[in-house]
PQR file with spaces between the fields and no chain letter, atoms N, CA, C, O and H, PARSE charges and radii, in Angstrom:
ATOM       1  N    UNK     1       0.810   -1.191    0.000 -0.4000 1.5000
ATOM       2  CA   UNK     1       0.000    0.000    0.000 -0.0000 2.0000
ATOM       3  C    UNK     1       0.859    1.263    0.000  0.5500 1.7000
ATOM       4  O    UNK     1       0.290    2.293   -0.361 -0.5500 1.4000
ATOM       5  N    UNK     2       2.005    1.329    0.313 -0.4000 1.5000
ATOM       6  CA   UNK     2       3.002    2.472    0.571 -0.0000 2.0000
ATOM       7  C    UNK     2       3.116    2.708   -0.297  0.5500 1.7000
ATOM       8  O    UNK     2       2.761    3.886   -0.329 -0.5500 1.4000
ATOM       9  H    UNK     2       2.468    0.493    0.606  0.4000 1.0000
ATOM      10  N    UNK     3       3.604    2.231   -1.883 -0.4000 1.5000
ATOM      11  CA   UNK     3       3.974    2.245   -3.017 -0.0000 2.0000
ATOM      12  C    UNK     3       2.476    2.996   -3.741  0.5500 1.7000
ATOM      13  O    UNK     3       2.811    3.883   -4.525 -0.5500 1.4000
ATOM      14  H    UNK     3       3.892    1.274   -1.857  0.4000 1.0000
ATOM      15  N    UNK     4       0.893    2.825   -3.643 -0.4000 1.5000
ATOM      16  CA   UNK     4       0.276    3.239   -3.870 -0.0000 2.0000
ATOM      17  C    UNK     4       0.699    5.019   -3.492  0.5500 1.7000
ATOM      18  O    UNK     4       0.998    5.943   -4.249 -0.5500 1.4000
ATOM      19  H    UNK     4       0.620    2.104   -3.006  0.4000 1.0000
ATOM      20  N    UNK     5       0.570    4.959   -2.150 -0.4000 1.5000
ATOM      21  CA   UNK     5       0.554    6.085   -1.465 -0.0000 2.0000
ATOM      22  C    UNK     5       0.942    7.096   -2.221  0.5500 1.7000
ATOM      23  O    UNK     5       0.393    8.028   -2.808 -0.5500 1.4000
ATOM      24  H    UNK     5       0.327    4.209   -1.536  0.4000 1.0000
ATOM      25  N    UNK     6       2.471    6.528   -2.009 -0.4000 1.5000
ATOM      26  CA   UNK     6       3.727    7.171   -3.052 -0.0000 2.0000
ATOM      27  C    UNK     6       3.017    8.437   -4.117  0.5500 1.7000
ATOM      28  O    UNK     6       2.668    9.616   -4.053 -0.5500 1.4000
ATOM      29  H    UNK     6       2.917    5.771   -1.532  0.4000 1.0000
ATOM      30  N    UNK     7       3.081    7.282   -5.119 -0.4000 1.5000
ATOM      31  CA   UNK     7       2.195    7.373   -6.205 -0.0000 2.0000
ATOM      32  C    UNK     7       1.521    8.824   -6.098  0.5500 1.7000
ATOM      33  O    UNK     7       1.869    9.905   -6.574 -0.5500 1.4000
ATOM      34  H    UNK     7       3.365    6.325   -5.171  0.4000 1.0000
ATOM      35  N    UNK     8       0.149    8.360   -5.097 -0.4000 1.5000
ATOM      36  CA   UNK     8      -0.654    9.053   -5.185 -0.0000 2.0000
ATOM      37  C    UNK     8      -0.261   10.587   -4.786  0.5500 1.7000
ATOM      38  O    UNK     8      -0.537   11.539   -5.517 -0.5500 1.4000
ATOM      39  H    UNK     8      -0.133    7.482   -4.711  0.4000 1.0000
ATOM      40  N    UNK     9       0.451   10.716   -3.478 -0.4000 1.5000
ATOM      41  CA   UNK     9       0.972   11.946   -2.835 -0.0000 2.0000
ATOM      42  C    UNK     9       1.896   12.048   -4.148  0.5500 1.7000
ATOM      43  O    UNK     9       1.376   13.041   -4.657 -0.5500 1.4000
ATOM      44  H    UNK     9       0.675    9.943   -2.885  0.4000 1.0000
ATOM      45  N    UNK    10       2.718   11.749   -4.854 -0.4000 1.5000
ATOM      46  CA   UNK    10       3.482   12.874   -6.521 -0.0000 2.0000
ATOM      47  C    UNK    10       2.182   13.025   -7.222  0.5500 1.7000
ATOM      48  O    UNK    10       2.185   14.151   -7.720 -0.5500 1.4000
ATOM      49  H    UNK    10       3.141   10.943   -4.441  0.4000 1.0000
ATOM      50  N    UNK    11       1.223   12.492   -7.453 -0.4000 1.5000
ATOM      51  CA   UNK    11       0.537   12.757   -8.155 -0.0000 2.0000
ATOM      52  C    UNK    11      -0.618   14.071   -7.772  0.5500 1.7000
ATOM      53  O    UNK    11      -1.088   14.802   -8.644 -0.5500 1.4000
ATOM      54  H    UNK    11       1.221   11.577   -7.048  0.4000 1.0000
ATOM      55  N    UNK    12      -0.833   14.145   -6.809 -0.4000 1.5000
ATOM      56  CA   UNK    12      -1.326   15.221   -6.205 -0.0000 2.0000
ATOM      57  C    UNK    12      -0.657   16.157   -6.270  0.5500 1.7000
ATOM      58  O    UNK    12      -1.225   17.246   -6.354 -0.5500 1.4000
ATOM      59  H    UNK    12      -0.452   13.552   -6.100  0.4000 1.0000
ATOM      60  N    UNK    13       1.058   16.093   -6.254 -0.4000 1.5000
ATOM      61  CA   UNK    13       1.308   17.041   -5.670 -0.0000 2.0000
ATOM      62  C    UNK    13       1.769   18.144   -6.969  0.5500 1.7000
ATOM      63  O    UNK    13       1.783   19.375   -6.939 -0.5500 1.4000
ATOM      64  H    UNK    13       1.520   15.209   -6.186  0.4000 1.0000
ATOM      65  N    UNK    14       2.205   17.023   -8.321 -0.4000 1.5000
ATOM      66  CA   UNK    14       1.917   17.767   -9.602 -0.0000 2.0000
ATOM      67  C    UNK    14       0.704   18.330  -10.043  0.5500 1.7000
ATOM      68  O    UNK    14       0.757   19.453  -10.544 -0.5500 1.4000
ATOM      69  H    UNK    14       2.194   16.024   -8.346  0.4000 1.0000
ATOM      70  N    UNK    15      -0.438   17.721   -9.943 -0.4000 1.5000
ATOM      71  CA   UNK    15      -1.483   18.480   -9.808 -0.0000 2.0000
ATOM      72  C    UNK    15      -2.166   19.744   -9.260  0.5500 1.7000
ATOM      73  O    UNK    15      -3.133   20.383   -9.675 -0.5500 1.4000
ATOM      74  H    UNK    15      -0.481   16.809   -9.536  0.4000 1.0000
ATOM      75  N    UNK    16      -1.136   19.951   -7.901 -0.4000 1.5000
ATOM      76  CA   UNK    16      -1.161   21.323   -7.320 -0.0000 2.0000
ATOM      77  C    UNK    16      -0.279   22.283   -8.292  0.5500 1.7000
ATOM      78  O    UNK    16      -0.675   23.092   -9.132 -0.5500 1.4000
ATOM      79  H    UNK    16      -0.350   19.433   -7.564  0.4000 1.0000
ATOM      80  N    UNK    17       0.529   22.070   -8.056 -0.4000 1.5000
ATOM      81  CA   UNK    17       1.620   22.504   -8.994 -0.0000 2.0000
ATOM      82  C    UNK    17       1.082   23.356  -10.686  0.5500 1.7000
ATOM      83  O    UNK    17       1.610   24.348  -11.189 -0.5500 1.4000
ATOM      84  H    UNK    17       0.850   21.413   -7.374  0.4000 1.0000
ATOM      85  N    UNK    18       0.174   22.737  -11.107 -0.4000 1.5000
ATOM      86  CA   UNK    18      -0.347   22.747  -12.096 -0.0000 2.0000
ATOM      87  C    UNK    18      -1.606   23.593  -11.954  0.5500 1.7000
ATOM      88  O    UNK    18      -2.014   24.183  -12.954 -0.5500 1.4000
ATOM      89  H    UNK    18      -0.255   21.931  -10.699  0.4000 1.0000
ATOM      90  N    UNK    19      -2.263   23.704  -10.785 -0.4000 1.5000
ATOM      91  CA   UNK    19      -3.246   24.489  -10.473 -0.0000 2.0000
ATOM      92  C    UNK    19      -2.342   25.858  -10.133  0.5500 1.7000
ATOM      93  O    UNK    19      -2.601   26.870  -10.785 -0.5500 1.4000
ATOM      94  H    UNK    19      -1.932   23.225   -9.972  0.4000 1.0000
ATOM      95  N    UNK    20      -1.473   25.895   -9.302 -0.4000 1.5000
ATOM      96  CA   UNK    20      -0.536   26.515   -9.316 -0.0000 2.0000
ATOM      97  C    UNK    20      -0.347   27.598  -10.105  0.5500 1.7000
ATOM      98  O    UNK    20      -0.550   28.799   -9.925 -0.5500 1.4000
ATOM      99  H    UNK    20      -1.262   25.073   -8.772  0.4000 1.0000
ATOM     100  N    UNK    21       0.087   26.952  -11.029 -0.4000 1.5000
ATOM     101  CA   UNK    21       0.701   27.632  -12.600 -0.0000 2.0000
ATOM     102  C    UNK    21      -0.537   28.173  -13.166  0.5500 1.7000
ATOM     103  O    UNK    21      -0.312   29.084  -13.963 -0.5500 1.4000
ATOM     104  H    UNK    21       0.252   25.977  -11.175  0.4000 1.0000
ATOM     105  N    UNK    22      -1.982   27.843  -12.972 -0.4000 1.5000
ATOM     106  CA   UNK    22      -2.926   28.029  -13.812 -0.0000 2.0000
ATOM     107  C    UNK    22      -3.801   29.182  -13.025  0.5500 1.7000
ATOM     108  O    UNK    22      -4.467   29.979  -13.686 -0.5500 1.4000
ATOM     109  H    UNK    22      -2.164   27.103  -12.326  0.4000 1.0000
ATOM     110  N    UNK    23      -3.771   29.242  -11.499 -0.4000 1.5000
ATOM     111  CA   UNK    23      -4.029   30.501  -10.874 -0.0000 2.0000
ATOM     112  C    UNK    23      -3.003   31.326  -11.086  0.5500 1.7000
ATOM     113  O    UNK    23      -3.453   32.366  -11.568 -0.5500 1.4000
ATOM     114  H    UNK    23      -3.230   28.595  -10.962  0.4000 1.0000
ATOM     115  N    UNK    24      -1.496   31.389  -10.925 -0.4000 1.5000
ATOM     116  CA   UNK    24      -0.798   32.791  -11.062 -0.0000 2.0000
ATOM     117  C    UNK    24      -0.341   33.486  -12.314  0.5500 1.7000
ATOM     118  O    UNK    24       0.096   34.631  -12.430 -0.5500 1.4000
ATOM     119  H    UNK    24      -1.130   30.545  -10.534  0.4000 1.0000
ATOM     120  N    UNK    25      -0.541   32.502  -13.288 -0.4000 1.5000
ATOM     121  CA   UNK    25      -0.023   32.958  -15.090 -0.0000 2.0000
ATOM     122  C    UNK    25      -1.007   32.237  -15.922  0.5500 1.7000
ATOM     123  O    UNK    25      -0.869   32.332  -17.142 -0.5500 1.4000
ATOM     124  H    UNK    25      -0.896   31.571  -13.194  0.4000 1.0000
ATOM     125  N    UNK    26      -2.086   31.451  -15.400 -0.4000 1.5000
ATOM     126  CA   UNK    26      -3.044   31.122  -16.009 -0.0000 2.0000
ATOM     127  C    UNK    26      -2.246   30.387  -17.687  0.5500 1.7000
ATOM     128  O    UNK    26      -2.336   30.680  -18.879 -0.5500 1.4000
ATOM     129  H    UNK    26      -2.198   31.373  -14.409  0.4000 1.0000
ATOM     130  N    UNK    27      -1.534   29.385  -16.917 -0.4000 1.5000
ATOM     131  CA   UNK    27      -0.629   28.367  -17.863 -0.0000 2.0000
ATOM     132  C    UNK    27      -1.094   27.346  -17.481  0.5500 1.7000
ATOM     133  O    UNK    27      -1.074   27.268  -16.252 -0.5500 1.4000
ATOM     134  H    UNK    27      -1.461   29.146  -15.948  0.4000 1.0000
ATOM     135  N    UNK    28      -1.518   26.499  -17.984 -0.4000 1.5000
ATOM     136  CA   UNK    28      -2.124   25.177  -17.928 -0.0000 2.0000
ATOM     137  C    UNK    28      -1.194   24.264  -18.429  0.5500 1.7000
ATOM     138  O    UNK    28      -1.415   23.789  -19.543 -0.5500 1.4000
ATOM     139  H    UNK    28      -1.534   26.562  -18.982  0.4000 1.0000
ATOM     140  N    UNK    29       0.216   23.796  -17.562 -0.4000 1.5000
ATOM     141  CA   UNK    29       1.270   22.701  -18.195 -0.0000 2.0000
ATOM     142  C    UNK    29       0.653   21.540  -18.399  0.5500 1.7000
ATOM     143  O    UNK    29       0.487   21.473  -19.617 -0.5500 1.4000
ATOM     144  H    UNK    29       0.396   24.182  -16.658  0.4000 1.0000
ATOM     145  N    UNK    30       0.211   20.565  -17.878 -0.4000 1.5000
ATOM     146  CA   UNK    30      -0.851   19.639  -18.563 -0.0000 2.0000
ATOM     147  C    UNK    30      -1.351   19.905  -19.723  0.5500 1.7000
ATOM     148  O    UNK    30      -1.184   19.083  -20.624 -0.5500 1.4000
ATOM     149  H    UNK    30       0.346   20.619  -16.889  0.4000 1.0000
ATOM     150  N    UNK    31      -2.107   21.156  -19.977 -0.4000 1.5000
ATOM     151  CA   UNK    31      -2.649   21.034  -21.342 -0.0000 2.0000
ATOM     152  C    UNK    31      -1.890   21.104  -22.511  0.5500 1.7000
ATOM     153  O    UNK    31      -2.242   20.619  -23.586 -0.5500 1.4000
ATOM     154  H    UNK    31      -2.243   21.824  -19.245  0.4000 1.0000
ATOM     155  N    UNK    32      -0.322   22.009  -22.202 -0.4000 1.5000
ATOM     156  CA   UNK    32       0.537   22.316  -22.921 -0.0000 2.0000
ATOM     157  C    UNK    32       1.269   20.748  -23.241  0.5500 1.7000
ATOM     158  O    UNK    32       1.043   20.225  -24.332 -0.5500 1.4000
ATOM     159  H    UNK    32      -0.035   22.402  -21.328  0.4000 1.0000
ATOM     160  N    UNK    33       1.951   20.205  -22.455 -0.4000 1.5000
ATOM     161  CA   UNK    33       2.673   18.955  -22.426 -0.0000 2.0000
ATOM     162  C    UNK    33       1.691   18.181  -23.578  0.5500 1.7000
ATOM     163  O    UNK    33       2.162   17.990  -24.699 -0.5500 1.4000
ATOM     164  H    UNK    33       2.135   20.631  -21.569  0.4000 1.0000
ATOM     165  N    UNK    34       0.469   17.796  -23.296 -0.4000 1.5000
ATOM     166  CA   UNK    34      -0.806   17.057  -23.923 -0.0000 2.0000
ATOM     167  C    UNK    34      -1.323   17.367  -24.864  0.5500 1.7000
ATOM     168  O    UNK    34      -2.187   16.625  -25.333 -0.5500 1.4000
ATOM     169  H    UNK    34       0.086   17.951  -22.385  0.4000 1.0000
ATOM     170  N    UNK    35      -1.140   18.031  -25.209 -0.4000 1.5000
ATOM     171  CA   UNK    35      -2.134   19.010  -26.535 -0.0000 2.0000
ATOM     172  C    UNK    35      -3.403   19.584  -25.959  0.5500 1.7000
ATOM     173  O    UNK    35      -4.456   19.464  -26.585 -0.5500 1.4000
ATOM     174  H    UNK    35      -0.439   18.633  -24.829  0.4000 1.0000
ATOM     175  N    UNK    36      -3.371   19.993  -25.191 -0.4000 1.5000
ATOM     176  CA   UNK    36      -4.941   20.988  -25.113 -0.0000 2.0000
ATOM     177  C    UNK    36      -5.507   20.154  -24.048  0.5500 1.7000
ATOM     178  O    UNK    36      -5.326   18.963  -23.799 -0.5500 1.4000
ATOM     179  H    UNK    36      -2.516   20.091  -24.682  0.4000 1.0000
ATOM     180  N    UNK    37      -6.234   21.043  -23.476 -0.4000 1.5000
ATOM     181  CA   UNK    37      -7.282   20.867  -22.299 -0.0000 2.0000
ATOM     182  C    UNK    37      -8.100   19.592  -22.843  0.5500 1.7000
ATOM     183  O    UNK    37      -8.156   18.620  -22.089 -0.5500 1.4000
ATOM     184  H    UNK    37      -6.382   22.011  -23.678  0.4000 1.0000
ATOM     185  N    UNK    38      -8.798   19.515  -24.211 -0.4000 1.5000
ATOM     186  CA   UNK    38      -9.816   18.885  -24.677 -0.0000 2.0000
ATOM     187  C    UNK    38      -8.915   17.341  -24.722  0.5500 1.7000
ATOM     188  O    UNK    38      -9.378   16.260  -24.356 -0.5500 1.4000
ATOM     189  H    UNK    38      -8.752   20.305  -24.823  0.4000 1.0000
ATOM     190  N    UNK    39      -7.465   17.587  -25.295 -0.4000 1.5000
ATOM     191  CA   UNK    39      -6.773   16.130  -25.498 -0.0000 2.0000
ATOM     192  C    UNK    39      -7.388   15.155  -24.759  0.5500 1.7000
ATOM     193  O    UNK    39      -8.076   15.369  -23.761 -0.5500 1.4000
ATOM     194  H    UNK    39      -7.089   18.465  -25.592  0.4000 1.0000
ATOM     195  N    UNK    40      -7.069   13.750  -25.390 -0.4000 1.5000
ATOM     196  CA   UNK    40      -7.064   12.539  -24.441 -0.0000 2.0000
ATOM     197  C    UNK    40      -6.791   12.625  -23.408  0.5500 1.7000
ATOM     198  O    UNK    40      -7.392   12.902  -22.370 -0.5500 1.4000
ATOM     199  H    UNK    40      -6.510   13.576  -26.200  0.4000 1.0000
ATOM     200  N    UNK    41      -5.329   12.251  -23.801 -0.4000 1.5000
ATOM     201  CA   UNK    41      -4.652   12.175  -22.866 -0.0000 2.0000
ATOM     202  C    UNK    41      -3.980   13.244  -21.614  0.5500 1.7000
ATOM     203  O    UNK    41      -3.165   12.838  -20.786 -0.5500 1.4000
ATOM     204  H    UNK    41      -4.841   12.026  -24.644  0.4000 1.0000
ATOM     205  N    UNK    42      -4.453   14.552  -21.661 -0.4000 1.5000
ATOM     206  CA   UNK    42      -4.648   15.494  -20.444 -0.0000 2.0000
ATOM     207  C    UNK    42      -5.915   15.140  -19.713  0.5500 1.7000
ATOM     208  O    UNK    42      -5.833   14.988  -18.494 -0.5500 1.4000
ATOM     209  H    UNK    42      -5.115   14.883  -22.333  0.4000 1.0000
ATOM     210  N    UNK    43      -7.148   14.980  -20.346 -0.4000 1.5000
ATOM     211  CA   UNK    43      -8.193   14.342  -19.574 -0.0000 2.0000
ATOM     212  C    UNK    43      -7.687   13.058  -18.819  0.5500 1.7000
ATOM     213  O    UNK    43      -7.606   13.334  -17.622 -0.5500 1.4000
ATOM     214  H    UNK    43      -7.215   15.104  -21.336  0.4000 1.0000
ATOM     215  N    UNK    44      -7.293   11.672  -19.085 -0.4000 1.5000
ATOM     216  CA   UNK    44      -6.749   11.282  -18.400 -0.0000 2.0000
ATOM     217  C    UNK    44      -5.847   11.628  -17.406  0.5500 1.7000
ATOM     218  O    UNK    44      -5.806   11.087  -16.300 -0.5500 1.4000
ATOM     219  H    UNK    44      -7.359   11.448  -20.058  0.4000 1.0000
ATOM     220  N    UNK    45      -5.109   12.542  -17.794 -0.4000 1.5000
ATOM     221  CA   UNK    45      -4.136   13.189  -16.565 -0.0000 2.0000
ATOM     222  C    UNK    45      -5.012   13.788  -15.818  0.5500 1.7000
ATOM     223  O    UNK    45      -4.705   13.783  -14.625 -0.5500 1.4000
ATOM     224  H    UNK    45      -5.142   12.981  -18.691  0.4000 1.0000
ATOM     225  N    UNK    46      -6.074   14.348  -16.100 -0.4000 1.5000
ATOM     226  CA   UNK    46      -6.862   14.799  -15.439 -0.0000 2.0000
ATOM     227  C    UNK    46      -7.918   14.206  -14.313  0.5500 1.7000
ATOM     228  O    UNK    46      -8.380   14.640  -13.258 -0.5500 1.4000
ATOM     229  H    UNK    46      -6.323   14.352  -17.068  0.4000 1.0000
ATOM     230  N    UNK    47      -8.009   13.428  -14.805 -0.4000 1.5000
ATOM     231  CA   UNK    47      -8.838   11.898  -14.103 -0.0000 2.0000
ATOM     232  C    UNK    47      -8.259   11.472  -13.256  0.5500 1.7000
ATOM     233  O    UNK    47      -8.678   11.669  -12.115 -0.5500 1.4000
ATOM     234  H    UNK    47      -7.633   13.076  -15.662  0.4000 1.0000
ATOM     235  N    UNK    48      -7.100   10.741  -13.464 -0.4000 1.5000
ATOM     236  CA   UNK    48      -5.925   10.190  -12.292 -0.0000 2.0000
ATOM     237  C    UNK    48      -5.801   11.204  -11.395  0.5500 1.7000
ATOM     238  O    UNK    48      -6.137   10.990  -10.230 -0.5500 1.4000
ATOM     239  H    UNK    48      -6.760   10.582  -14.391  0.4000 1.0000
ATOM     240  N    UNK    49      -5.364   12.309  -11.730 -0.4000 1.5000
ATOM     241  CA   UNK    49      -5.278   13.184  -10.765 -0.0000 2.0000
ATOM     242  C    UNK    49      -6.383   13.005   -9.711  0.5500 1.7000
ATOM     243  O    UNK    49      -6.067   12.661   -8.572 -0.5500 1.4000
ATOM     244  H    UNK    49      -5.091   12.483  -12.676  0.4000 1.0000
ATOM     245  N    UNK    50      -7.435   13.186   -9.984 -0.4000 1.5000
ATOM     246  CA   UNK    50      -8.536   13.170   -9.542 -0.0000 2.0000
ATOM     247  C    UNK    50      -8.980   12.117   -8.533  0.5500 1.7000
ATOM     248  O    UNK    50      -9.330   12.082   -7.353 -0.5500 1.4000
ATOM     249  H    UNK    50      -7.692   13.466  -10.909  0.4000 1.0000
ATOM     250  N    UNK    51      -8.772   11.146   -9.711 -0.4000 1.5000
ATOM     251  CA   UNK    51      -9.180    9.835   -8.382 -0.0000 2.0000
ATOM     252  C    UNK    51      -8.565   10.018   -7.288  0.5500 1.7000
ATOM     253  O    UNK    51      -9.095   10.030   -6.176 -0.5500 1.4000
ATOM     254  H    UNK    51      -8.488   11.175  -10.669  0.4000 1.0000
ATOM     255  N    UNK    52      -6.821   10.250   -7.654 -0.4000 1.5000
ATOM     256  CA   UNK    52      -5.768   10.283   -6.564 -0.0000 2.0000
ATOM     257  C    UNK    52      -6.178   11.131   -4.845  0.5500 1.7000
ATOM     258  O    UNK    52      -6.076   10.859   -3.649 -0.5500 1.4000
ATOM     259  H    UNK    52      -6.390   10.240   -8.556  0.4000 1.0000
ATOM     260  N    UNK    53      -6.794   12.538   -5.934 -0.4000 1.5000
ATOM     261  CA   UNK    53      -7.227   13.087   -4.784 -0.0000 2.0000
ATOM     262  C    UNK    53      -8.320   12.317   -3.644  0.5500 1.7000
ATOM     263  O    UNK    53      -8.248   12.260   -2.416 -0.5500 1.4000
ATOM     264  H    UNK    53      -6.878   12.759   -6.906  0.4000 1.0000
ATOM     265  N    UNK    54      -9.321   11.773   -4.577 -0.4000 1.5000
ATOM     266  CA   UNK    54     -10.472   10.816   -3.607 -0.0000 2.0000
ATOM     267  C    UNK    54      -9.904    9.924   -2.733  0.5500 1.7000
ATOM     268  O    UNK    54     -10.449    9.548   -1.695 -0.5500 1.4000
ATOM     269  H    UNK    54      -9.379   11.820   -5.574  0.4000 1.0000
ATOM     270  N    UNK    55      -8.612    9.506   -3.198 -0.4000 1.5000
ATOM     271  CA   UNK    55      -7.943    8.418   -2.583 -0.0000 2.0000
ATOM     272  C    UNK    55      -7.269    8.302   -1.401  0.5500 1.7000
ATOM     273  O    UNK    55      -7.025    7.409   -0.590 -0.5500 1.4000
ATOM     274  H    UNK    55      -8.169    9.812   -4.040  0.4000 1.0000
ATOM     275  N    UNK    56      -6.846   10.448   -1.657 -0.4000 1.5000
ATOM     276  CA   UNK    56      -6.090   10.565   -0.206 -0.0000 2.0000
ATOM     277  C    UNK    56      -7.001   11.038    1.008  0.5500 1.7000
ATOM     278  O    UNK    56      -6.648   11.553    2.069 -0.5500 1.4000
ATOM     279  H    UNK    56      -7.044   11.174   -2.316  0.4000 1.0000
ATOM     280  N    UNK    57      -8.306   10.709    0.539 -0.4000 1.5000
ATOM     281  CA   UNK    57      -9.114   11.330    1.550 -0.0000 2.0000
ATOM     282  C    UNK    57      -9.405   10.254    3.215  0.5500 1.7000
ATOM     283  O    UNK    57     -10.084   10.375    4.235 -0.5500 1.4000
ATOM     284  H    UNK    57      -8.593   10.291   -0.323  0.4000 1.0000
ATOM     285  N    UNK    58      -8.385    9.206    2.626 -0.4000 1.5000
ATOM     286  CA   UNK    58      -8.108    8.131    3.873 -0.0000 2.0000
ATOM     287  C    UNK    58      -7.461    8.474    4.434  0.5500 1.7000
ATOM     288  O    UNK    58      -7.625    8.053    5.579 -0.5500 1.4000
ATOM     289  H    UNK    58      -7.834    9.108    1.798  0.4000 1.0000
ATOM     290  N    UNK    59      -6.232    9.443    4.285 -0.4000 1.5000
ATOM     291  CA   UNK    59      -5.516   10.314    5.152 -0.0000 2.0000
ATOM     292  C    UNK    59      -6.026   11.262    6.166  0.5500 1.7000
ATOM     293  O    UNK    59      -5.473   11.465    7.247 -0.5500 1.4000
ATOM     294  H    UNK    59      -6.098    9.785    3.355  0.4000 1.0000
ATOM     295  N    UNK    60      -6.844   11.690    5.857 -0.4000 1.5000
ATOM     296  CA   UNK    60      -7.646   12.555    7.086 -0.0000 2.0000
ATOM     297  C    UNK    60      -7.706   11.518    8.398  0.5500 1.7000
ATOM     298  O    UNK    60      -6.685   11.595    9.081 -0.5500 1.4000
ATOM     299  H    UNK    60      -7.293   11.525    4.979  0.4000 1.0000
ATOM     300  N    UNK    61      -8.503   10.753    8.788 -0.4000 1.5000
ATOM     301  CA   UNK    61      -8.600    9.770    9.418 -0.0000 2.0000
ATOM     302  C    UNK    61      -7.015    9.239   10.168  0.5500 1.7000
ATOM     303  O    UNK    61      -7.258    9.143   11.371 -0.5500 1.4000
ATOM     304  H    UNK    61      -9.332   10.690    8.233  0.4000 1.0000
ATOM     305  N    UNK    62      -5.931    8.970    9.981 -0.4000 1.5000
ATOM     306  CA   UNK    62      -4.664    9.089   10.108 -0.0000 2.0000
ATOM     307  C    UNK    62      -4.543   10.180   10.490  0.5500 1.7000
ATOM     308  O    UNK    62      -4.185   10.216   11.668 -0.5500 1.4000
ATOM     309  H    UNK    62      -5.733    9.048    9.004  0.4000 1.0000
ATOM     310  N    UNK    63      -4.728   11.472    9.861 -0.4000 1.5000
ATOM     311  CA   UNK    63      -3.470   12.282   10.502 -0.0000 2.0000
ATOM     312  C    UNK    63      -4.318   12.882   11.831  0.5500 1.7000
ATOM     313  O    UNK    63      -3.856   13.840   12.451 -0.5500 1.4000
ATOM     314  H    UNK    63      -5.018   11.443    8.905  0.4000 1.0000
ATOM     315  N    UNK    64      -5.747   12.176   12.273 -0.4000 1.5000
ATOM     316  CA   UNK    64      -6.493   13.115   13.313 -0.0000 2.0000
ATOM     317  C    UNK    64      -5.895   11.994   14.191  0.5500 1.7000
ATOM     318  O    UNK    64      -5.135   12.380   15.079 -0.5500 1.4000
ATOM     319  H    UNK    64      -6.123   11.398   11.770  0.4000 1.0000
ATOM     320  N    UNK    65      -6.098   10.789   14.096 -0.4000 1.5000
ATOM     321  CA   UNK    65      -5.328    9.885   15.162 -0.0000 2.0000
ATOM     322  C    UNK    65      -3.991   10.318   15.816  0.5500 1.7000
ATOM     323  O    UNK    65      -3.693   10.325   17.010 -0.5500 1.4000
ATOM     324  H    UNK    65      -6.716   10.475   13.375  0.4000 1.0000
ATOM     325  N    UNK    66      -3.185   10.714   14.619 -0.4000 1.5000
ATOM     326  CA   UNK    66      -1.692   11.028   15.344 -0.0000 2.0000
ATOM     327  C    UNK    66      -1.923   12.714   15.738  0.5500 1.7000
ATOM     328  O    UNK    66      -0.953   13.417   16.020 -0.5500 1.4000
ATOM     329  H    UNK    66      -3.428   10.708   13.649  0.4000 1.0000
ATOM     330  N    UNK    67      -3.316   13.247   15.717 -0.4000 1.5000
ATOM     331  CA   UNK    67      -3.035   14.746   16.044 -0.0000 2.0000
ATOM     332  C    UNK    67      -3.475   14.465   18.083  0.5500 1.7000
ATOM     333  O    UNK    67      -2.935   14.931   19.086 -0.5500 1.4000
ATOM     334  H    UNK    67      -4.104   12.676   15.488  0.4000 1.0000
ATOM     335  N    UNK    68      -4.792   13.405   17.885 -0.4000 1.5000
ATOM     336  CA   UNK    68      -5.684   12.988   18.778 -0.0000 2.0000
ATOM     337  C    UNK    68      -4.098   12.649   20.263  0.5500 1.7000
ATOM     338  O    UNK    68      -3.939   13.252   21.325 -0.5500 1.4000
ATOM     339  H    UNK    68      -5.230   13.026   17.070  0.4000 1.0000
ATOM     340  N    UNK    69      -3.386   11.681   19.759 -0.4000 1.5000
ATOM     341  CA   UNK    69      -2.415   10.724   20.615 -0.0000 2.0000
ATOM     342  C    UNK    69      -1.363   11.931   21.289  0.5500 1.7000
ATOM     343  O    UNK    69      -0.829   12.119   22.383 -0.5500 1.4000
ATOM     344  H    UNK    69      -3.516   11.191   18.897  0.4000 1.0000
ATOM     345  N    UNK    70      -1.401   12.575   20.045 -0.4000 1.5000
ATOM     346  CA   UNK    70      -0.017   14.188   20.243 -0.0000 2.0000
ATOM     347  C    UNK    70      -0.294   14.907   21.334  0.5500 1.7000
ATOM     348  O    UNK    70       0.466   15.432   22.148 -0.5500 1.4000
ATOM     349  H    UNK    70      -1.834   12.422   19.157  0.4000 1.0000
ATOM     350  N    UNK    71      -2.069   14.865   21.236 -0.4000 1.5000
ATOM     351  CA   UNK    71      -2.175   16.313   21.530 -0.0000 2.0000
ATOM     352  C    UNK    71      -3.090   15.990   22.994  0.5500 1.7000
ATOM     353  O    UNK    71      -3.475   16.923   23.700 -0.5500 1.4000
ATOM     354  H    UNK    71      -2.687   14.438   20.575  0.4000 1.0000
């Protein structure tokens, strides 16, 4: 499952990155890299991203335990 994790936390974290770029210069590197917003394959990047995010929402749960034990 760590190796998922992995995964998922770079994948999020290019995805910020990319929101990033698209709030302060309104550059969309995904769409650029991909051919366009509409491309395939940025929609897929877009998707993964996505799930990824749903995925880390098991992390909440974790990090209140170790806030709960801390604190």
């Amino acid at each position: 499952m760590k190796t998922i994790d992995s995964i998922a936390l770079g994948l999020l974290i290019v995805g910020g990155l990319n929101w990033l770029l698209v709030g302060l210069f309104n550059f969309d590197l995904v769409a650029t890299i991909f051919g366009g917003q509409t491309a395939i394959l940025s929609k897929i990047i877009y998707i993964v991203v996505g799930i990824c995010a749903l995925y880390a929402l098991k992390f909440f749960p974790l990090i209140m335990n170790t806030v709960k034990r801390e604190g």
